[in-house]
N, C-alpha and C positions, 0 to 999 in steps of 0.2 A: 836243063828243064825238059822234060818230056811234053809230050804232046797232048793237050788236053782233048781226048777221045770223043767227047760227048757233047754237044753242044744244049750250054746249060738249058734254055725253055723247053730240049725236047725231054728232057727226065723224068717228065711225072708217068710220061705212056711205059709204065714199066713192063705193058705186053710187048711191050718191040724191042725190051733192053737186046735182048740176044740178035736182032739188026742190028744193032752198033756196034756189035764187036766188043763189049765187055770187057778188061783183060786187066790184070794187076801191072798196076806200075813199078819200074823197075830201080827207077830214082831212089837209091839209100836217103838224103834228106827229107824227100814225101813216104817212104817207107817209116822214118821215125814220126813227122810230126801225124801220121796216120795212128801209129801207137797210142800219142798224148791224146789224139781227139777222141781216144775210140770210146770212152765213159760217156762221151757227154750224149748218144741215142741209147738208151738202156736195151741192153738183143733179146730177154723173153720176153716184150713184150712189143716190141716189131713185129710185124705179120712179117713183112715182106722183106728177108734179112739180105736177100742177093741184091734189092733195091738200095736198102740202110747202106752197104758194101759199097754200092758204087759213087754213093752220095760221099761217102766218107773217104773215098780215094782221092776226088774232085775236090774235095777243100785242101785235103792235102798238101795237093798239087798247087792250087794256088795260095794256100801261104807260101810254101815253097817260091813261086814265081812272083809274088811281092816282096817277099823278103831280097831276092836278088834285085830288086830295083824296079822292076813293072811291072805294067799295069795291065790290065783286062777291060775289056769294053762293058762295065757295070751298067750302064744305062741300058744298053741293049736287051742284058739281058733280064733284065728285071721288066722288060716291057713285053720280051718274048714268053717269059714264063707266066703271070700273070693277067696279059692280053692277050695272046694267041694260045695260052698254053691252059692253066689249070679254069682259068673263066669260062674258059671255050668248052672246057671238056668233065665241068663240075658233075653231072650225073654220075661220072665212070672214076671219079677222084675218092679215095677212104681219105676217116682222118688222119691214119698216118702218113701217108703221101704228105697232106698238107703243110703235116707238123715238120715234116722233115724239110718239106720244103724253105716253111718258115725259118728252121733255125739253120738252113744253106744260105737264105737270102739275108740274113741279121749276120754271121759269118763274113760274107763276101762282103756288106756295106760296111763291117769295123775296118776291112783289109783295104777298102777301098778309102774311106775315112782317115786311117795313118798316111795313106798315101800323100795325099792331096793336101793335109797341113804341114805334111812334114817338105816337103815340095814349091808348096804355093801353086801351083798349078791348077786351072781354071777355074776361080770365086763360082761361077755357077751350079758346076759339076757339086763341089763341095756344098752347098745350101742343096740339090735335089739329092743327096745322099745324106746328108743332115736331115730333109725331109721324114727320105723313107727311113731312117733310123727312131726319130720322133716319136712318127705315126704308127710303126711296127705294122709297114704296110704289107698286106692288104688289112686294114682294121676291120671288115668286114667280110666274112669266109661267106661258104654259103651253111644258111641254117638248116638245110635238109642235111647234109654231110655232118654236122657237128650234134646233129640233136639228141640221138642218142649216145653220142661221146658224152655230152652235157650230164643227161639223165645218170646216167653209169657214175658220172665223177660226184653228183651230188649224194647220188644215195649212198656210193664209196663210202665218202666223210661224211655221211648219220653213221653207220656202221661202226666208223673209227670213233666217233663221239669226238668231232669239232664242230663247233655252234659256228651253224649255218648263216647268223648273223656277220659275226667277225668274216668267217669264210667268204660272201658275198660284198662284205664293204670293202676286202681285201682288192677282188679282180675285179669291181667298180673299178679302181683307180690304175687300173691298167689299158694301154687303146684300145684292144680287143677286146674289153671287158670279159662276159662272160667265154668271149672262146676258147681262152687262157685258164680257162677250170680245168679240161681234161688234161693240160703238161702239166700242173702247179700236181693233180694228187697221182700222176704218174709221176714223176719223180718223189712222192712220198711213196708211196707203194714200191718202185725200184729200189729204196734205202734200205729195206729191213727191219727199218726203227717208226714202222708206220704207228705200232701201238703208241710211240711217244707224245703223237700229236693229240691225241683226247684234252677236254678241256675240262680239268678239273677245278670243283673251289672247295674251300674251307668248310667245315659244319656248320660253323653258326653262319654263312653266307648262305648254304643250302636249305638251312631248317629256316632262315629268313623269307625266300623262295616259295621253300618248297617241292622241290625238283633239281635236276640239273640241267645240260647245255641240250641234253637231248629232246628240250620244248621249249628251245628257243626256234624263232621263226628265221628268215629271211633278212625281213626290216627290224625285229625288234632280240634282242639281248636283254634276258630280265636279269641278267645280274649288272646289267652297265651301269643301271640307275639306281643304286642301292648307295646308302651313305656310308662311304668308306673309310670314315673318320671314325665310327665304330667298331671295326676289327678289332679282336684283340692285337698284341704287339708281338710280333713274328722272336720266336729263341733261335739261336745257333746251335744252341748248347745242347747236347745230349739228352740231360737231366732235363731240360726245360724247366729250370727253375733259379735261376739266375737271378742276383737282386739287381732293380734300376737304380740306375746313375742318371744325380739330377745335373741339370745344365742352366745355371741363374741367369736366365736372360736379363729377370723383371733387375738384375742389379745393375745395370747399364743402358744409361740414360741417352742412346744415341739413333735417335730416330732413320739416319738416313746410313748407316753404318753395316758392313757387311759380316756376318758374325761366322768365322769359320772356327773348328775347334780341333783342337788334340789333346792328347795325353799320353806318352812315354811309357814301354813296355807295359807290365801288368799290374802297376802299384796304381791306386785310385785314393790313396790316402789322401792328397792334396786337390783332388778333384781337378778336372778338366777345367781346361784352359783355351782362352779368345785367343787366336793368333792371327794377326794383322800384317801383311804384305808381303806373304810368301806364294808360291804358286801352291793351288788346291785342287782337291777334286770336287766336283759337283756329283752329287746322285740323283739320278734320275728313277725316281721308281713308280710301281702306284701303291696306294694306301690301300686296298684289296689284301695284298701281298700281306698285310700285318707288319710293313717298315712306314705305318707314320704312328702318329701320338698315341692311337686306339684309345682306350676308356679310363686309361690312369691319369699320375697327374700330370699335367703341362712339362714339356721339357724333357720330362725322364724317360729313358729308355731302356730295354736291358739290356745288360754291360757285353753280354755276348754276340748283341746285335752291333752295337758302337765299335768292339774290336774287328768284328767281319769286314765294318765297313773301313776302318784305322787300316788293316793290314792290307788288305785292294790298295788305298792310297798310297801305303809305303813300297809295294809290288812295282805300282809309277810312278816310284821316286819321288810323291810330295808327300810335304808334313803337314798337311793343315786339309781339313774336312768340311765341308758346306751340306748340309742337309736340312731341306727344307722342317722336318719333324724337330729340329734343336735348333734350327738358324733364323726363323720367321717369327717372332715377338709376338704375343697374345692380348696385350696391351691397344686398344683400337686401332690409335691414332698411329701408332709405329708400327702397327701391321699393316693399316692403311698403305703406308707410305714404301712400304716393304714388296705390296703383293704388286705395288705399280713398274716396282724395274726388278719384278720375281726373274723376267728373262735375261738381266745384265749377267745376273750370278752366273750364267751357266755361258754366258755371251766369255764374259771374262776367267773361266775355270782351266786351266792348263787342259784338263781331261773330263769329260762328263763321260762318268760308267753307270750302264744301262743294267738295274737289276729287275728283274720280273722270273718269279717263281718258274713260270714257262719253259721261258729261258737258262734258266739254271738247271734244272732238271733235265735239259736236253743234252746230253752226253757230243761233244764235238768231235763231227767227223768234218771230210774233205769233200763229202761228196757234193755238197752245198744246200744240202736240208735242212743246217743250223739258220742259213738266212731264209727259208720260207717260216721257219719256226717264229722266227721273229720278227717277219708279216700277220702272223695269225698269233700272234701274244697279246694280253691284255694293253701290255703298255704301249703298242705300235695303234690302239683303239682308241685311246684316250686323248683329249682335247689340248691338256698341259705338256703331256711328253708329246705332243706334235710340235709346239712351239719349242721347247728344249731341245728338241732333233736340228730342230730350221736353223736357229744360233749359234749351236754348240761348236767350238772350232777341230778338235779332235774326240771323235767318241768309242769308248768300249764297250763291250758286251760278254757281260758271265754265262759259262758258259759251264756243264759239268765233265768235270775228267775223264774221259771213257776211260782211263786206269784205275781209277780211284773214283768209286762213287761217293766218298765223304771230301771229296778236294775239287777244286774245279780251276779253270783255266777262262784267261782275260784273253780276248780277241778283238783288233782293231776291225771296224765297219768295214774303213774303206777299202782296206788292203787285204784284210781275210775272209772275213764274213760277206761283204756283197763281191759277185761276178767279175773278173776281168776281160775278161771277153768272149763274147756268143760260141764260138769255137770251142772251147775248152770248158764249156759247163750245160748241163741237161736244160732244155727249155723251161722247164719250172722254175730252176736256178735263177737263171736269164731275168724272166719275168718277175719274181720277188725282188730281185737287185733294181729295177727298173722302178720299180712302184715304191722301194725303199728310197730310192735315189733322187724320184721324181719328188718327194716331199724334202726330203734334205737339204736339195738346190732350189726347191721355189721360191720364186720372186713374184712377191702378190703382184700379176699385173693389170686382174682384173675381177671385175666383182665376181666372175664366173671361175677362177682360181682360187679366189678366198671360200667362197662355198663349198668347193670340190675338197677341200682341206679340212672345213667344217662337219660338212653332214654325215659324213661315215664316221666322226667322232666323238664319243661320250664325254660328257661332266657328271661330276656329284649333282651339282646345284645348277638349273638354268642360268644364270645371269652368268656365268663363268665362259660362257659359249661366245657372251658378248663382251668381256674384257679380252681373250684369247684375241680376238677377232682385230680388237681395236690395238694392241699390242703389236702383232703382225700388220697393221699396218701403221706401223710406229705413232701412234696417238696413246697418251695417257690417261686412259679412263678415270672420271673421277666417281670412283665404290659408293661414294655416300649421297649420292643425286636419288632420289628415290624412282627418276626418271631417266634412268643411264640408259637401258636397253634402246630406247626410244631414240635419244641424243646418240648414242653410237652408231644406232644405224643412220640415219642420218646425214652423222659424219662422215661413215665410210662411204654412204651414198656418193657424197658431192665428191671424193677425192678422184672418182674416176669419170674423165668424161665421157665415158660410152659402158654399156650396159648390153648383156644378150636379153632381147627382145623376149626373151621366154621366161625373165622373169617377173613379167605382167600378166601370164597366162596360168593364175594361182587362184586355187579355191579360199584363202585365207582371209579372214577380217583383215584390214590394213590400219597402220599405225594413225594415219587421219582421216576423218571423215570428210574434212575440205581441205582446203589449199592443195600446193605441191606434191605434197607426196602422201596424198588421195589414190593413188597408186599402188605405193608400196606396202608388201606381207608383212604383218606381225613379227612374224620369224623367218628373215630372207636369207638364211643361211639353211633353212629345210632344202628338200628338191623340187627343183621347180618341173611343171610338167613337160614332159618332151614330144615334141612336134614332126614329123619325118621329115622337117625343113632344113635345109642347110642355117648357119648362126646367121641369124638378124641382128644387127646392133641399134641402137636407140643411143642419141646423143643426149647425155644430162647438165641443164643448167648449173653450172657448179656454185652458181650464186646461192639458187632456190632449191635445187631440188624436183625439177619438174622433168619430166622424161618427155623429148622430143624426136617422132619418127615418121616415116612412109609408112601407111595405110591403107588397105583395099575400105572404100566405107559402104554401109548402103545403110539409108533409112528406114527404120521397122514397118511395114506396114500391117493393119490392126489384123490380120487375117493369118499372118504369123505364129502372136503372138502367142498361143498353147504351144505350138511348138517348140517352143526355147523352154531351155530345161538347165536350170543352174550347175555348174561343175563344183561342189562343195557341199559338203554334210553339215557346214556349220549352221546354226538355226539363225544367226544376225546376217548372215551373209547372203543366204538363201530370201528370207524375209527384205533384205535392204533390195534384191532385184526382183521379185513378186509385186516391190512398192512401186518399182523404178516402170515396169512392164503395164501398169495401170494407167499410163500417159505414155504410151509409145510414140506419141507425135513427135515427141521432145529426144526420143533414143535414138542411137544409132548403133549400129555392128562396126567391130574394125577389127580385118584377118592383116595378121602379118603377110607385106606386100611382095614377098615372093615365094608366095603358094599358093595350091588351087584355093578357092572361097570353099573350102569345107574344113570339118572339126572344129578344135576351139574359136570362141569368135569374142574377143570384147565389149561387153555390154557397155556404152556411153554414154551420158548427157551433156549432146553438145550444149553452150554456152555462149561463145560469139565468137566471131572472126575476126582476127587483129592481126595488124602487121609490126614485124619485130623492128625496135629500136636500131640494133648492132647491126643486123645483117639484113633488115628492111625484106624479111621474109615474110609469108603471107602463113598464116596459121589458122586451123581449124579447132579454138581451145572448147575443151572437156574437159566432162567429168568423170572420172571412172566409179564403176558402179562393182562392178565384178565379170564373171566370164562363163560362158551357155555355151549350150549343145544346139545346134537348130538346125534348119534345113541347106540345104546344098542349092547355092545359087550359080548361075550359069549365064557368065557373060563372056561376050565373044572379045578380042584383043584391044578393040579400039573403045567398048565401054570399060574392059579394067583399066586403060591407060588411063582413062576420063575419071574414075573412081579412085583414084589413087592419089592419097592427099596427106598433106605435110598436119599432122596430127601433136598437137600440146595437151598434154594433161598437167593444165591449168587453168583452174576453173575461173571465171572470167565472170563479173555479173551478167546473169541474163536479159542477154540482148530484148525486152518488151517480152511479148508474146510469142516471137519469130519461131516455128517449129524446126524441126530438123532440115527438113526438106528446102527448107527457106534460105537456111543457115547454109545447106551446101550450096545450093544456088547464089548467092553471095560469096561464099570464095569463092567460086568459078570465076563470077565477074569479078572481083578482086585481084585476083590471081594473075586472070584474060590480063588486066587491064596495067599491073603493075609487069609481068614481063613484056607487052609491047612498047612501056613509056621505058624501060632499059634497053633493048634492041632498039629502039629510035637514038637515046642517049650514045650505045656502043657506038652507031654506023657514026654520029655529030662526032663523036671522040675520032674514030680512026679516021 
């Protein structure tokens, strides 16, 4: 093993490379795995290629020296390059420096990551390299260095024509969010195959419209919301004129029954046939695409779209087909019963193959632009193929032949299409496999996971957002409650006992006007607003429903009041605290309790003061009203400790006349009086 020349934190000062003595190593081993790496920094578009060079010898090197059995001090140097090194020195750092950095230090944490499982070797080491793998630390560059990387990578893709919608929901769901824009369309632009990305649709989806993807926004996609059960019905076939083949669900009478189908080379004389307990494929498509029912009749399809999909199946060895467009019953009650375990189908499919026009149309190479392609495809957008990703146990993806543009080729997820490791693929790679992977394996663990799964996701129909919702977290929505929406959130409320605190800080009408979840948004799977706070968590009663937290508080007083300025355009919302702000004696303000007292602030009506049952806690219960803009108040350490109070939103009958001011005074004494009679208790006990 050669000598590792450079000591990794000092590389970014790429004006002093030539003090370190630069030199190619001489190692045949790091001479080839130099080879493999060298695709994954694309060279026209490096400034700095004697830099790229020497970064790219350096990993080399240490695959090389893990691969023999040890180790390198990764802690260190991920503390020297980041704290002493590119933090320290961010004015004189470009983006590529940074990038490159990035994908050195994602590199050394997989090398450093085989090491240590395959080892056992210090549980610590492993969780802070697990850490920075996670977090794809630093998650935060600096925005002078990236900004117009940013600007460049968005206007890029209008150019290219990818709707800036999908585009940005995409690197949402990456740690770096947007800083991950300029590798994701540098590595389109390094492929060659940049024109493939454009997002096109159908005529009657445009003439629906209006336009294309190039007036779509940011937050909004006008073709996400268009009903796609309208499409016409997609041909194979040359001719496009193929006649449908019907599929008689309505003749079987088996409400809780899986209906997969086939039929044998190209005879359709005897018509398709239910096959029962063989392995199947599931398809995953969207209805966009022209593969669901479209405008005919129920059931039928054409015959050249049913063999496309037949001969996929038989490519992976099964005989027997599940598609939602012939396998989901039209009949109420056994659709009902159908759309409730819609996710077992694709849970229990030997193989579920992903088609989306996108994706098909994208000719397969190696370089790994087929997996950003299918980050930025309609069907990676949609609400139902996110839950059919999450379950599926093996999944494929079509892909087009670069041989053969009428043939195409099946590619496993895991093994072909997303990254095997940061080393051997361009940082765009990386990052698509990441944000593909990071939904594949989640584990709803928390309302703030479920949302983040939600919001950058479309439906045809609102209420589908909240079956999705209640699925993933294994509940069985009942469709015919004319009150589901309501009842699901709800439900999904109480299953988690804690909650990030930011999702009280919403302009939205809330689902009740009293009780418990007086609180909670309409639609709390939208985004909630964000805070430059670190996550606050708020404990939820999982009996009621009621969100219980630490709170900075202060009483309104009347001199205030013009100042407070509603966060929300809706006219009930706006009007219910205009109502609330006409008796301020009775309000109170409450800043999440680990930040300065400014920006958002919770408008309240406190209620009364009660101590809890179970845990003989002292509670300051309210009302929630909504959430203001207002003035910046300024207390010194010993009045925030003093204002900082155990906060129930639960409304409580009002206590007489008592105002606010009264109300906090009273838990004081409450408070005062119930920790001293427990410290008297402790010192009796010990």
């Amino acid at each position: 093993m050669p000598e590792i020349f450079v000591p990794f934190g000092n590389f970014i000062f790429y004006d002093h490379l030539k003090a370190h003595q630069l030199r190619t190593c001489p190692n045949p081993p790091c001479r080839q795995r130099r080879l493999e790496i060298d695709r994954a920094l694309p060279v026209d578009v490096i400034v700095r290629k004697e830099f790229r060079d020497w970064v790219l010898t350096r990993i080399a090197c240490l695959i090389t020296y893990y691969e023999s059995g040890q180790r390198f001090a990764f802690r260190d140097q991920v503390e020297r390059l980041f704290s002493a090194g590119l933090d320290v020195f961010r004015p004189k750092v470009d983006v590529e420096v940074y990038e490159i950095a990035q994908w050195s230090l994602m590199a050394e944490a997989h090398l450093e990551l085989k090491y240590l499982q395959q080892t056992g070797e210090s549980p610590e080491e492993l969780e802070y390299v697990q850490y920075i793998i996670e977090k794809n630390y630093p998650s935060q560059p600096p925005y002078e260095t990236y900004r117009s990387a940013i600007e460049s990578a968005e206007e890029h893709a209008r150019q290219l024509g990818i709707c800036r919608n999908r585009l940005w929901n995409v690197v949402s769901g990456s740690p770096r969010a947007e800083f991950d824009l300029p590798a994701i369309l540098l590595a389109i632009h390094a492929s060659k195959r940049a024109k493939k990305f454009r997002h096109e649709e159908n005529l009657e989806r445009k003439a629906a419209v209006g336009h294309d993807h190039g007036d779509c926004t940011s937050d909004v996609c006008h073709f996400s919301s268009l009903d796609s059960t309208r499409v016409s019905q997609l041909h194979k076939c040359k001719r496009q004129d193929c006649k449908a083949i019907q599929f008689p669900l309505s003749a079987f009478n088996k409400p809780h029954a899986r209906f997969t189908w086939w039929s044998s080379g190209s005879s359709f004389s005897k018509g398709p046939k239910v096959i029962e307990g063989k392995d199947y494929v599931a398809i995953s498509h969207v209805w966009s695409d022209g593969t669901g029912g479209g405008v005919g009749v129920d059931h039928a399809v054409n015959r050249c779209l049913f063999e496309y999909f037949r001969d996929i199946s038989e490519e992976l060895g099964c005989k027997a087909l599940w598609w939602d467009t012939i396998s989901v019953p039209t009949e109420r009650k056994m659709r009902a019963a159908a759309l409730k375990k819609m996710h077992i189908n694709f849970q229990d499919a030997k193989f579920t193959v992903v088609h989306d026009n996108y994706t098909v149309n994208y000719p397969w190479t190696n370089d790994g632009t087929p997996c950003i392609a299918l980050a930025l495809s309609p069907w990676f957008s949609r609400g139902w193929t996110a839950l059919e990703l999450m379950v599926s146990r093996n999944v494929k993806v079509i892909f087009r032949d670069p041989l053969n543009k009428e043939g195409h080729v099946i590619k496993d997820l895991e093994t072909e299409v997303l990254a095997q490791h940061p080393a051997y693929c361009s940082r765009g790679h990386w990052i698509a496999s990441g944000i593909i992977r990071d939904l594949r394996n989640k584990n709803v663990k928390s309302l703030t996971s479920l949302s983040r799964i939600l919001k950058t996701r479309s439906t045809s129909w609102p209420r589908d957002r909240f079956v999705i919702a209640a699925l993933l977290t294994g509940m069985v929505p009942d469709g015919s409650d004319p009150n589901m929406q309501v009842t699901v959130t709800q439900d999904i409320v109480r299953r988690f006992p804690l909650i990030d605190a930011s999702f009280l800080l919403h302009g939205q009408p809330t689902i009740a006007d009293w009780g418990p979840f007086c609180w909670c948004p309409s639609n709390i799977f939208s985004e909630a607003p964000q805070t430059d706070s670190p996550v606050v968590e708020c404990a939820v009663d999982q009996g009621s429903g009621a969100v219980i937290g630490w709170f900075i508080c202060q009483h309104i007083a009347p001199t205030t009041v013009p100042s407070l300025q509603p966060l929300s355009s809706h006219l009930s919302v706006r009007w219910k605290i205009q109502a609330a702000l006409t008796d301020p004696q009775h309000c109170i303000l409450l800043w999440l309790h680990n930040i300065p007292v400014k920006g958002p602030a919770i408008l309240a009506r406190a209620s009364a003061v009660t101590v809890g049952r179970t845990y003989k806690e002292v509670y300051l219960d309210c009302y929630f009203i909504g959430v203001v803009y207002g003035p910046n108040y300024e207390f010194d350490h010993q009045d925030l400790v003093k204002k900082t109070l155990h906060v129930r939103f639960w409304p409580s009958m009002p206590a007489g006349n008592m105002t606010a001011a009264d109300l906090l005074d009273e838990y004081y004494t409450t408070s005062s009086n119930y920790c001293s009679k427990n410290t008297k208790k402790a010192i009796e006990e010990t």
